[in-house]
C-alpha positions in Angstrom: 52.1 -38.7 -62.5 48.8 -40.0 -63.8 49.3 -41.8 -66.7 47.8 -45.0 -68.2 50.4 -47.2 -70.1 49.4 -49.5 -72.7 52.3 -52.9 -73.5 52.3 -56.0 -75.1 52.0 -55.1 -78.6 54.1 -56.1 -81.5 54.7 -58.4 -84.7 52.5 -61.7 -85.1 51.8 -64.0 -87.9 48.0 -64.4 -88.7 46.3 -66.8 -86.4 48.1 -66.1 -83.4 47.8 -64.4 -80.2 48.6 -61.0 -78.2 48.1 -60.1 -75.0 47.7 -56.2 -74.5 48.6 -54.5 -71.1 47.0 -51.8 -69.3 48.6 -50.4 -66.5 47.6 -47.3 -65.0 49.4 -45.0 -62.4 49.0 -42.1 -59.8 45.4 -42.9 -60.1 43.1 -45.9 -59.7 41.3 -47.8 -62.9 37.9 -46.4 -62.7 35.1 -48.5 -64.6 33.7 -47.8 -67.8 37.5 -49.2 -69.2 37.2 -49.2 -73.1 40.2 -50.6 -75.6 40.0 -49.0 -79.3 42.4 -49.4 -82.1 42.8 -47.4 -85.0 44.2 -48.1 -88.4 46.1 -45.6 -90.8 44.1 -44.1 -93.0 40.6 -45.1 -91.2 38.9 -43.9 -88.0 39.5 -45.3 -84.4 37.0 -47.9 -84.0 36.0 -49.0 -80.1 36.7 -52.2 -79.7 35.4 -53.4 -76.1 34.7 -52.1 -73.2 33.5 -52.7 -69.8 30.3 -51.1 -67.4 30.4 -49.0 -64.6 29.4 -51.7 -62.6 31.4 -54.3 -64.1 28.7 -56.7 -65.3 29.0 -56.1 -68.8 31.5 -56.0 -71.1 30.8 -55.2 -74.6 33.1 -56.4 -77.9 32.6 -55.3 -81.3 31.6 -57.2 -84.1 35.1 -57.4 -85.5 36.6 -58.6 -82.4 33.6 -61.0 -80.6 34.8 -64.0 -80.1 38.6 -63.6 -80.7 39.3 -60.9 -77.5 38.7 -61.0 -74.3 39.2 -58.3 -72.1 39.7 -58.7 -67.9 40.9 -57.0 -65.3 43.4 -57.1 -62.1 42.7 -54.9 -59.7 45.1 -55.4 -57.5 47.7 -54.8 -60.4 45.8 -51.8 -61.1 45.6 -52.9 -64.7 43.2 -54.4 -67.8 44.0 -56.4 -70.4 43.0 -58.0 -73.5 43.7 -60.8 -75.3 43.7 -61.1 -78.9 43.3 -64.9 -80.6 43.1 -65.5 -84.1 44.6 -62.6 -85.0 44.0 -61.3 -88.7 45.6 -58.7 -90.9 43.0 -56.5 -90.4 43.5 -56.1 -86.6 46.3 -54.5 -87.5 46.5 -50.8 -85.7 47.6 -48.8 -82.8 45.5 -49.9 -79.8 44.4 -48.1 -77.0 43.0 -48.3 -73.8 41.0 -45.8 -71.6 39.8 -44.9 -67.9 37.1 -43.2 -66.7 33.8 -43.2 -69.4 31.3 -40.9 -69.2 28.4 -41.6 -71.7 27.9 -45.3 -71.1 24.2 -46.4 -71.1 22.0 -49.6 -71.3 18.9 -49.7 -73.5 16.7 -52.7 -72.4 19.7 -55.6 -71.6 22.0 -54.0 -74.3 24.8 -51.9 -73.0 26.7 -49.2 -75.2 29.9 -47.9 -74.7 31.0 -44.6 -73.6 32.7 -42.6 -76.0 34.5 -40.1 -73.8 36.9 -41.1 -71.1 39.4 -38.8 -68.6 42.1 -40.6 -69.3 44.1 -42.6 -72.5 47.0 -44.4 -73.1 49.7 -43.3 -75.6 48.9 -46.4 -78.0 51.0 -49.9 -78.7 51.3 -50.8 -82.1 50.0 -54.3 -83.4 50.9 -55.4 -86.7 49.4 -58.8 -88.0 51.7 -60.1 -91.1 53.4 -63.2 -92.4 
């Protein structure tokens, strides 16, 4: 069954730290890999993502500097750490396989917006 399986989310206090799973099965991660979180009431936002080739991985302005996103490939699997959490990362958070769409203009790479597969979502909540 090809499925990709997001973990790791859950209650945290503001200021501290998450560490999202990604694990995907009956298929192999396939680069672009994006992460996107959406909150009730608002649109899903993309949060990161990594090229084709691997050399870039993108974060958005919300996130940069408080996530990091890797990636084991021999776990088959991409993650992404969250530090100094806030109440507004609060959402359901997603990761993805497979982008199509994905494109560098000059150094500056932008993120595909359509992948082939998703992950059914873990919930973060960020509250004291």
């Amino acid at each position: 069954q090809v499925q990709l399986v997001e973990s790791g989310g859950g209650l945290v206090q503001p200021g501290g730290s998450l560490r999202l799973s990604c694990a995907a099965s009956g298929f192999t991660l396939r680069a672009p890999i994006g992460w996107f979180r959406q909150a009730p009431g608002k649109e899903r936002e993309g949060i990161s993502c990594v090229s084709r080739s691997g050399e870039t991985t993108n974060y958005a302005d919300s996130v940069k500097g408080r996530f990091t996103m890797t990636r084991d490939n021999a776990k088959n699997t991409v993650y992404l750490q969250m530090n100094s959490l806030k109440p507004e990362d609060t959402a359901v958070y997603y990761c993805a396989s497979g982008g199509t769409g994905g494109y560098y203009s000059g150094t500056r790479y932008y993120c595909p917006r359509s992948y082939d597969y998703w992950g059914q979502g873990t919930q973060v909540t960020v509250s004291s």
